[in-house]
C-alpha positions as CSV (number, residue, x, y, z in Angstrom):
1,X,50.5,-80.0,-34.4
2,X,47.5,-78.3,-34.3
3,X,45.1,-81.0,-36.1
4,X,42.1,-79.6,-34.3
5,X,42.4,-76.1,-35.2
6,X,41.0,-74.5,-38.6
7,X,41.9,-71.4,-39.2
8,X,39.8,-69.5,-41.8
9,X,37.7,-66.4,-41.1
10,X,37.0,-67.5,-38.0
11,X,39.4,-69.7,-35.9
12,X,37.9,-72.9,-35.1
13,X,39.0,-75.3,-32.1
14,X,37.0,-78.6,-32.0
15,X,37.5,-80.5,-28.5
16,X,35.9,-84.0,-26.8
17,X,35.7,-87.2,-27.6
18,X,32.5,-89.8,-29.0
19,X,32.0,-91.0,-25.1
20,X,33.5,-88.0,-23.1
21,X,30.5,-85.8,-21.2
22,X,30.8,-83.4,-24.3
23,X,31.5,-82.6,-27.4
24,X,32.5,-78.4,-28.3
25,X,34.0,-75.7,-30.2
26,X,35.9,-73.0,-29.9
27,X,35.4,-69.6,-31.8
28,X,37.6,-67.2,-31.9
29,X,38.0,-64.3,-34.2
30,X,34.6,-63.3,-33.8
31,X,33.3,-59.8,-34.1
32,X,31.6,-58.2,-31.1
33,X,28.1,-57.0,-31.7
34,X,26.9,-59.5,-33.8
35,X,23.8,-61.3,-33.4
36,X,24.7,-65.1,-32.5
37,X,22.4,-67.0,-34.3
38,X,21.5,-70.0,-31.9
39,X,18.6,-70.7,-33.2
40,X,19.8,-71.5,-36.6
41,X,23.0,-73.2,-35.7
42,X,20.9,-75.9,-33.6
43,X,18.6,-76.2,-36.7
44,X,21.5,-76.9,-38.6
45,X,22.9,-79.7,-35.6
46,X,19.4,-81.2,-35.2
47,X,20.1,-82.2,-39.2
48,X,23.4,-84.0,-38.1
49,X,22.5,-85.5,-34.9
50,X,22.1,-89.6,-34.7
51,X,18.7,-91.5,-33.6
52,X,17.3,-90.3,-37.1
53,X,15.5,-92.9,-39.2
54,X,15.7,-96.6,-39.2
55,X,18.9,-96.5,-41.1
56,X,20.6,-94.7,-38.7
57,X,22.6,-95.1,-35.3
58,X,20.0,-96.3,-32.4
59,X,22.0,-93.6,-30.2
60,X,19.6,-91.0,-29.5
61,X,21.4,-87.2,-28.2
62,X,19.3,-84.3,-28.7
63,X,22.5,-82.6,-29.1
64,X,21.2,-79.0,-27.3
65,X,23.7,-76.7,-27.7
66,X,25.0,-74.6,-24.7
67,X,26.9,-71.3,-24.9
68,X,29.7,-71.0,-22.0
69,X,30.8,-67.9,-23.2
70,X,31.3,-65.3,-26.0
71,X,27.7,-64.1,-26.0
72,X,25.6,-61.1,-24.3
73,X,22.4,-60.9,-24.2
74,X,22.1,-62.6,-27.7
75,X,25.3,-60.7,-29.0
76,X,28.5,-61.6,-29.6
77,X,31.2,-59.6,-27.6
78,X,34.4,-60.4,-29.1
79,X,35.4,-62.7,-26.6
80,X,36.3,-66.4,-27.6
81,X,33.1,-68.2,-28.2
82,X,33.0,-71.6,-26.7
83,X,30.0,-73.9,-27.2
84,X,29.3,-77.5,-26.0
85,X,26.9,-80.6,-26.4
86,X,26.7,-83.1,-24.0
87,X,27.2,-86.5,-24.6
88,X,24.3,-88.4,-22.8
89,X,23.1,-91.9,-24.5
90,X,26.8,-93.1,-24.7
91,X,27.1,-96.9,-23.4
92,X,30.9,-97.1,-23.1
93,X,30.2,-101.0,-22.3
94,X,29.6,-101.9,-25.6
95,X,33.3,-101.3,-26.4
96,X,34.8,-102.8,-23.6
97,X,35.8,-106.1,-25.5
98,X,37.4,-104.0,-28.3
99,X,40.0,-102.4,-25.8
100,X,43.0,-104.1,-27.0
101,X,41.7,-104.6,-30.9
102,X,42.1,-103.0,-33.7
103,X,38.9,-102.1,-35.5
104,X,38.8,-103.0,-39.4
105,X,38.3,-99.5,-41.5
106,X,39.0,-97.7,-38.7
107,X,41.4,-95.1,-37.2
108,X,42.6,-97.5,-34.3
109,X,45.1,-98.6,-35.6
110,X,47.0,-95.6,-37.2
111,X,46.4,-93.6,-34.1
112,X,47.8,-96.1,-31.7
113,X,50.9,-96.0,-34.0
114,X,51.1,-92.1,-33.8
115,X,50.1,-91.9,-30.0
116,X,50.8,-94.6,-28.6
117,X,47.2,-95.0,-27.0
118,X,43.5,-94.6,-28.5
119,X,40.1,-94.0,-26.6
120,X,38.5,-97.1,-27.5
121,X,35.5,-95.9,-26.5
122,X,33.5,-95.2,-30.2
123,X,36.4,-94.0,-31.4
124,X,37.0,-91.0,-29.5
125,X,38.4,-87.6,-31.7
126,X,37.4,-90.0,-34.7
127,X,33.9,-90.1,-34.0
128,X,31.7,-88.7,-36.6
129,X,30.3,-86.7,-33.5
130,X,33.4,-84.0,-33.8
131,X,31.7,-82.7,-36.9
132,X,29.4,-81.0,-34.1
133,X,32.2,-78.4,-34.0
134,X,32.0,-78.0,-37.9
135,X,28.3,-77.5,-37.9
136,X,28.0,-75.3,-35.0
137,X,30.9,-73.0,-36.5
138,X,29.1,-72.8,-40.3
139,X,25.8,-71.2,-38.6
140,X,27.9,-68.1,-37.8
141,X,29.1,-67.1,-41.7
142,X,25.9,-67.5,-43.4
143,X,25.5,-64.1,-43.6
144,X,28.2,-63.9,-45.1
145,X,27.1,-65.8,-48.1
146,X,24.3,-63.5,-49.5
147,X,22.8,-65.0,-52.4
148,X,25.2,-68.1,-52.6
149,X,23.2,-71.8,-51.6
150,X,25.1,-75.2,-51.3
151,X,23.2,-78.1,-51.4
152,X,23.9,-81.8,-51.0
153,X,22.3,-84.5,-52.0
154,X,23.0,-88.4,-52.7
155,X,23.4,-89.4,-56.4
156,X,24.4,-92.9,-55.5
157,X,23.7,-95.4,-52.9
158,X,25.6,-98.5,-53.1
159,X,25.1,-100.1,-56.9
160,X,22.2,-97.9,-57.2
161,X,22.4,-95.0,-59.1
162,X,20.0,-92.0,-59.5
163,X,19.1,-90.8,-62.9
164,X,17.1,-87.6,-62.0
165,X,18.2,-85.0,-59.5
166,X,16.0,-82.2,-60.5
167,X,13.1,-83.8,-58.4
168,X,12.8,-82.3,-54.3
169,X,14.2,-84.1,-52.3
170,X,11.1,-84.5,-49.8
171,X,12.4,-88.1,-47.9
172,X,14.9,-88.7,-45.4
173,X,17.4,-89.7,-47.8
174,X,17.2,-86.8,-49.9
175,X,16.9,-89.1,-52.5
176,X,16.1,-87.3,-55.6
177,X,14.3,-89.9,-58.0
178,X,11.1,-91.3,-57.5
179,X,11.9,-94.3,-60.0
180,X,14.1,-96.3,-58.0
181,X,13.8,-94.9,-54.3
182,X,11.9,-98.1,-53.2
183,X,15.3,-100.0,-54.4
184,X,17.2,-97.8,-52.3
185,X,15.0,-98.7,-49.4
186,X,15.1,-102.4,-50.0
187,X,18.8,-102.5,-50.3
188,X,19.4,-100.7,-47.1
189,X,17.2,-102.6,-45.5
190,X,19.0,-105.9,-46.7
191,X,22.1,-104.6,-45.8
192,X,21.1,-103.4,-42.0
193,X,20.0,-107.3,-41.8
194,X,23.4,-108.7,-43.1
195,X,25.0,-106.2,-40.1
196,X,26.8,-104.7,-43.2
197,X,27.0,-101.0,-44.4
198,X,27.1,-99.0,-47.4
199,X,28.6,-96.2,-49.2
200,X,27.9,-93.4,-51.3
201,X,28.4,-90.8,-53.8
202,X,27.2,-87.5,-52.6
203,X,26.4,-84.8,-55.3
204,X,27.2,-80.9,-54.0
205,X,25.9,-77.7,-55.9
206,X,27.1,-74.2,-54.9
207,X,24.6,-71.7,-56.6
208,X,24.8,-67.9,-57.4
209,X,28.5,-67.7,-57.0
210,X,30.5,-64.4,-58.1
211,X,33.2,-64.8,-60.7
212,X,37.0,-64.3,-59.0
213,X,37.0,-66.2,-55.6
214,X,40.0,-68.6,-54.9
215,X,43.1,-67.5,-55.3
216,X,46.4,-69.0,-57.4
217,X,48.6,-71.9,-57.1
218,X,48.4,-73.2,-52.9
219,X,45.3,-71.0,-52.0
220,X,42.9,-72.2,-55.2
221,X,39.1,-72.3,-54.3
222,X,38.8,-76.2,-55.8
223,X,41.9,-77.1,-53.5
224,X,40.6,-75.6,-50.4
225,X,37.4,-76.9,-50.9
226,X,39.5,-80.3,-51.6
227,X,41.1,-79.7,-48.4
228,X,38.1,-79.2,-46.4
229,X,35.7,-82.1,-47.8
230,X,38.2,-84.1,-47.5
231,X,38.9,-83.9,-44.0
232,X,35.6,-84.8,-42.8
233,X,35.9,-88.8,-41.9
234,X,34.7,-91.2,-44.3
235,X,35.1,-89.0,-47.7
236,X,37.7,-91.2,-49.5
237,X,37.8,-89.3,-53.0
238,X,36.6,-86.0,-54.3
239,X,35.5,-84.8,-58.4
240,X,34.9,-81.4,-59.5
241,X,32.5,-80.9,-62.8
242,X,33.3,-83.8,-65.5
243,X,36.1,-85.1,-63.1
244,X,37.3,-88.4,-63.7
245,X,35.6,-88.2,-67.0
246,X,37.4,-85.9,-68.2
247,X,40.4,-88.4,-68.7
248,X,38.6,-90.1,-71.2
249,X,38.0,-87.1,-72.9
250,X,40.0,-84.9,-75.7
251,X,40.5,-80.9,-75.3
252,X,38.0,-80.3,-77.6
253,X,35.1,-82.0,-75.7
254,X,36.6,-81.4,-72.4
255,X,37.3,-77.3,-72.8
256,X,34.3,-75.1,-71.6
257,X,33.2,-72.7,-74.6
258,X,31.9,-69.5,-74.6
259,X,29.4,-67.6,-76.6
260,X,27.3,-64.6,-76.0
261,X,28.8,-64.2,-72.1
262,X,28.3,-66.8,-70.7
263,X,29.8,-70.5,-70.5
264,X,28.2,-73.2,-73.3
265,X,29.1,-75.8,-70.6
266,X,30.6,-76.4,-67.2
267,X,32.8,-79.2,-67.4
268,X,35.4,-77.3,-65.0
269,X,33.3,-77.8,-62.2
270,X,33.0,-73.8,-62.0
271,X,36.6,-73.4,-61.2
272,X,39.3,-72.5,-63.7
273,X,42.9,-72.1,-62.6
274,X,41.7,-72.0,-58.9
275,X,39.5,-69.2,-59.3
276,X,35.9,-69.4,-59.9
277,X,33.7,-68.5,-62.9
278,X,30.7,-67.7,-62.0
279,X,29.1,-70.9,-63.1
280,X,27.7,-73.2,-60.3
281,X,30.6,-74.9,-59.0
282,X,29.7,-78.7,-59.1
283,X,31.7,-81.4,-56.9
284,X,31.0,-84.9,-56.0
285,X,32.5,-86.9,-53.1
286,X,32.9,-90.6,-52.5
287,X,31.3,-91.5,-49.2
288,X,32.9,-95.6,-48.0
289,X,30.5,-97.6,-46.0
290,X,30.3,-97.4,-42.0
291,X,33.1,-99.3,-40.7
292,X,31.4,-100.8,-37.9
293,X,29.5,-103.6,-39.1
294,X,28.1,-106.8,-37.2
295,X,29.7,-109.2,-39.7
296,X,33.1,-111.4,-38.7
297,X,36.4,-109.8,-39.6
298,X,39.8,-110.5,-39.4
299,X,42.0,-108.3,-37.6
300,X,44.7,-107.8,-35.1
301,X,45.3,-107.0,-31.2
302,X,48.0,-104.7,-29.6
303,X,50.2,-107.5,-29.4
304,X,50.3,-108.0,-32.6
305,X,47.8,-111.5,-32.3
306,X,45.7,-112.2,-35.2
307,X,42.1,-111.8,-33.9
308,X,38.8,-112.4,-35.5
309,X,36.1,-109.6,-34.5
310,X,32.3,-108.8,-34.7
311,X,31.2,-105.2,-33.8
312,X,28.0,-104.8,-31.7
313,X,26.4,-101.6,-30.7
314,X,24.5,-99.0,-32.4
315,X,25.9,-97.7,-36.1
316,X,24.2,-96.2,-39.1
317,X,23.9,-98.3,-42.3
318,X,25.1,-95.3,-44.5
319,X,26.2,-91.9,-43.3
320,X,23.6,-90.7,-45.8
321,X,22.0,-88.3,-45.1
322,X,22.9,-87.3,-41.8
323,X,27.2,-86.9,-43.4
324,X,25.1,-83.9,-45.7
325,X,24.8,-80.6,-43.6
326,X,28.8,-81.6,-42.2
327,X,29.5,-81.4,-45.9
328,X,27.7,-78.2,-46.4
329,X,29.2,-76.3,-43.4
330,X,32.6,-76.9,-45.0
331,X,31.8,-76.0,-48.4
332,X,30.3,-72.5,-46.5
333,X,33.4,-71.9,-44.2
334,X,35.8,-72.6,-47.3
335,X,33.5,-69.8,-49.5
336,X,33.4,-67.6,-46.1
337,X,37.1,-67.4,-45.8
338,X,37.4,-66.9,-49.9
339,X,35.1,-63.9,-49.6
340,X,36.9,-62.6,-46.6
341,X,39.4,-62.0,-48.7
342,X,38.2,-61.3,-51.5
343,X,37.3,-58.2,-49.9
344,X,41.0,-57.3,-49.2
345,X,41.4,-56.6,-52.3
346,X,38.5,-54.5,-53.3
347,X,39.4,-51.0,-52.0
348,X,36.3,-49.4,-52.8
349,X,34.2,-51.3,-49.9
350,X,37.1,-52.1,-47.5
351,X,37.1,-50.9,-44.1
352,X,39.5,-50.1,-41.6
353,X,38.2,-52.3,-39.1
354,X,38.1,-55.1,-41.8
355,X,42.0,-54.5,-42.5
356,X,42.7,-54.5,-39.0
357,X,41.0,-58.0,-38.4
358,X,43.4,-59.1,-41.3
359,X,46.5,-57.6,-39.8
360,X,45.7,-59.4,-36.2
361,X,45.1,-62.8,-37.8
362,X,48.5,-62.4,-40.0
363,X,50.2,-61.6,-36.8
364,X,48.6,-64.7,-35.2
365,X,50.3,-66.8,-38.4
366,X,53.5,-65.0,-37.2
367,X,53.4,-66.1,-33.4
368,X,52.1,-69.4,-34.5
369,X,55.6,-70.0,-36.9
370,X,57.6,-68.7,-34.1
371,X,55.6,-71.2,-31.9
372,X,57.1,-74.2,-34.7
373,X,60.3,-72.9,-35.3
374,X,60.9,-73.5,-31.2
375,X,59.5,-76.5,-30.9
376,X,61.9,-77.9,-34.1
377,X,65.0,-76.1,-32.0
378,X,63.7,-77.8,-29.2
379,X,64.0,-81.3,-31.1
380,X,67.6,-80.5,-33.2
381,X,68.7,-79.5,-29.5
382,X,67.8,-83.0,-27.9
383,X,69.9,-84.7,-31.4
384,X,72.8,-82.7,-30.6
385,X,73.0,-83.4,-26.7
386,X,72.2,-87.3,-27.6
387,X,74.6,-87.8,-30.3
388,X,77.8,-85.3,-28.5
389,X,77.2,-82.8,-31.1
390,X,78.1,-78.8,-31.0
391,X,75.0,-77.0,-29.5
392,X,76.1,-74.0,-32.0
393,X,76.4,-73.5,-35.9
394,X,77.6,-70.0,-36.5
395,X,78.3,-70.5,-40.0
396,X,74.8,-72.0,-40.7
397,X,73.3,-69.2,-38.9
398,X,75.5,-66.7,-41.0
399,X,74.2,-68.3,-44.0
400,X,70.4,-68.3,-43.1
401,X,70.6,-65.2,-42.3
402,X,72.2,-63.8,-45.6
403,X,69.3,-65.9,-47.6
404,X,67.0,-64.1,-45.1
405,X,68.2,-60.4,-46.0
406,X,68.4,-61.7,-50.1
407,X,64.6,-63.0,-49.6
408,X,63.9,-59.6,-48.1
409,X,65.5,-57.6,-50.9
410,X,62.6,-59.4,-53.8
411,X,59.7,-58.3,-51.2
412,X,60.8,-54.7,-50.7
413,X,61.2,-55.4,-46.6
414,X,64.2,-53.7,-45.0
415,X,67.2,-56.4,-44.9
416,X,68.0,-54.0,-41.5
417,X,64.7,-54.6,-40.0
418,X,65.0,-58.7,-41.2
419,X,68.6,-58.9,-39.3
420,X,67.1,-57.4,-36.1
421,X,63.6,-59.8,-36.1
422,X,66.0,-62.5,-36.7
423,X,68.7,-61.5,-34.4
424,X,66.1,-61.6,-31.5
425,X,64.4,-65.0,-32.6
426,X,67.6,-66.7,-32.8
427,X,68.1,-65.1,-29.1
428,X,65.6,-66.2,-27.9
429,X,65.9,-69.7,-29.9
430,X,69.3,-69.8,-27.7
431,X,67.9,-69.3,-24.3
432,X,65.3,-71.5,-24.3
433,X,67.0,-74.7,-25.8
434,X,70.5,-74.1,-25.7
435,X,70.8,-72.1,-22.0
């Protein structure tokens, strides 16, 4: 499994853990030539990094970002691009008691139940401070954004909602009406005193978009967008325009009309049938509160011994506002890739270096399913040697290979040239598993 790896236009390798000396990314797929932009991409990290505010964690990294390799002389040089932080106001110490217990609204328990073992130790790979990786990697497609903007901002904190977004957003929250921003204040500091947290709804705008990205069915822009948001930790739901509402609604309030070229509303969210309109695509994601809190909870141990806990050390109150620029470098990797290839399809500005960097990452998909398909043999060999079955099934392998040729017939691929690729993989499948 390959959980830390996000392939899109650029491949993108996070490693390190919350209390490990760093925390870093790998880039590969990157063009040579190009001029790394290092001072933007630790703009955008000194947005996300902790010690901010008094609503944030008290752990203070200045997060400085150092290049290990990829770059020349400020350009890129097509090598993989590996970048680090280090980790250096961890206090490992305040964890200690919490090495045997499960942490309440945490990932400790489901990832001792996958792997058998967890780094206690803030939480290791479920930090928030992996979404250094996501940041860093957003600062290098920009460019390849031209005149699109996403923007992020809190519409709700806690019970308190906000009633005017068109104001600047010129505090630390960026909290967009004046009205009730004092409330805000007061009920985050009420909460830091009751060692509890808070959650959030987060509001995201993506301006001056071009009608036709996404693509149908799997590969739609509102689902890969989905995908992404969604995998940053502590987004729990995701809307797109009316969203929810639009279950209380009927087709005729709910359907976007048009008139004079142009949309008479945007209850879509932007996004019709996975591809976009041209309209700002709108989305809103539900933030949950920090899970380490100061207050008693009930929980469990390894042993499966009920245990009561209280969590100590240094945690934000809400992961507004420094969750915002993680959410906005996935929104622009998402629109990067879309863009990427978009321009497959548009002959007239296509190059041949372009379709080349196409053809090597489809061969990467290629080696990486081969990679998949031999680990699977590897587990279907271990059944069959456990439970006395035969190592080989001709007829199954007769049969695959049949659909294979059929499948090849609808796609206009020689069934000849199918056979032989097949032929050798199942070869090969056999040597390594079955030898």
């Amino acid at each position: 499994m390959r959980g830390n790896h996000w392939q899109s236009i650029i491949g993108i390798t996070g490693f390190g853990e919350s209390h490990g000396p760093v925390m870093g990314v790998l880039l590969e797929d990157v063009r040579s030539g190009i001029d790394f932009p290092l001072d933007r991409i630790q703009e955008l990290l000194n947005e996300r990094r902790p010690g901010q505010g008094e609503f944030s964690t008290k752990r203070n990294e200045a997060d400085k970002i150092k290049i290990l390799s990829g770059v020349f002389e400020g350009k890129t040089t097509g090598m993989p691009i590996c970048l680090i932080v280090e980790n250096r106001d961890h206090r490992s110490s305040d964890y200690s008691i919490l090495k045997d217990i499960f942490r309440p609204g945490h990932a400790d328990y489901s990832w001792f139940r996958k792997f058998k073992i967890i780094d206690y130790r803030g939480g290791g790979r479920a930090s928030g401070r992996e979404t250094i990786a996501r940041v860093a990697a957003s600062g290098l497609v920009e460019d390849m954004l031209g005149d699109i903007s996403v923007e992020s901002y809190p519409v709700q904190i806690g019970s308190i909602v906000s009633d005017c977004n068109n104001n600047p957003a010129d505090n630390k929250l960026k909290w967009r009406d004046n009205s009730n921003y004092s409330d805000v204040i007061d009920l985050l500091e009420n909460t830091k005193k009751k060692n509890d947290s808070i959650g959030a709804v987060v509001q995201i705008n993506v301006k001056n978009m071009p009608a036709g990205l996404g693509d149908p069915v799997f590969k739609k822009l509102d689902a890969k967008l989905s995908e992404a948001l969604m995998s940053i930790g502590g987004i729990k739901g995701i809307e797109f325009g009316a969203g929810f509402a639009l279950a209380g609604m009927s087709g005729s309030q709910a359907n976007d009309n048009m008139n004079n070229g142009k949309f008479l509303s945007n209850n879509c969210g932007g996004v019709l049938g996975g591809v976009s309109t041209g309209e700002i695509v709108t989305m809103r994601v539900a933030i949950k509160p920090v899970p380490s809190i100061g207050k008693q909870q009930k929980t469990m141990d390894k042993s499966g011994t009920n245990r009561t806990i209280e969590i100590d050390g240094r945690h934000d109150v809400c992961l507004v506002p420094r969750i915002l620029p993680v959410i906005n470098a996935m929104v622009k990797l998402v629109l990067a890739d879309c863009i990427s290839y978009e321009k497959l399809s548009d002959t007239d500005s296509v190059s041949i270096d372009f379709l080349r960097e196409a053809i090597d990452k489809v061969d990467e998909d290629i080696l990486l399913s081969v990679y998949r398909r031999n680990q699977l043999v590897k587990q279907v060999a271990e059944l069959k040697k456990r439970s006395n079955r035969e190592k080989l099934d001709s007829a199954r392998e007769d049969a695959i290979k049949k659909q294979l040729s059929a499948y090849a017939e609808k796609l206009n691929i020689s069934t000849e040239t199918v056979e032989k690729i097949w032929s050798v993989i199942l070869r090969q499948s056999k040597i390594d598993n079955y030898s």
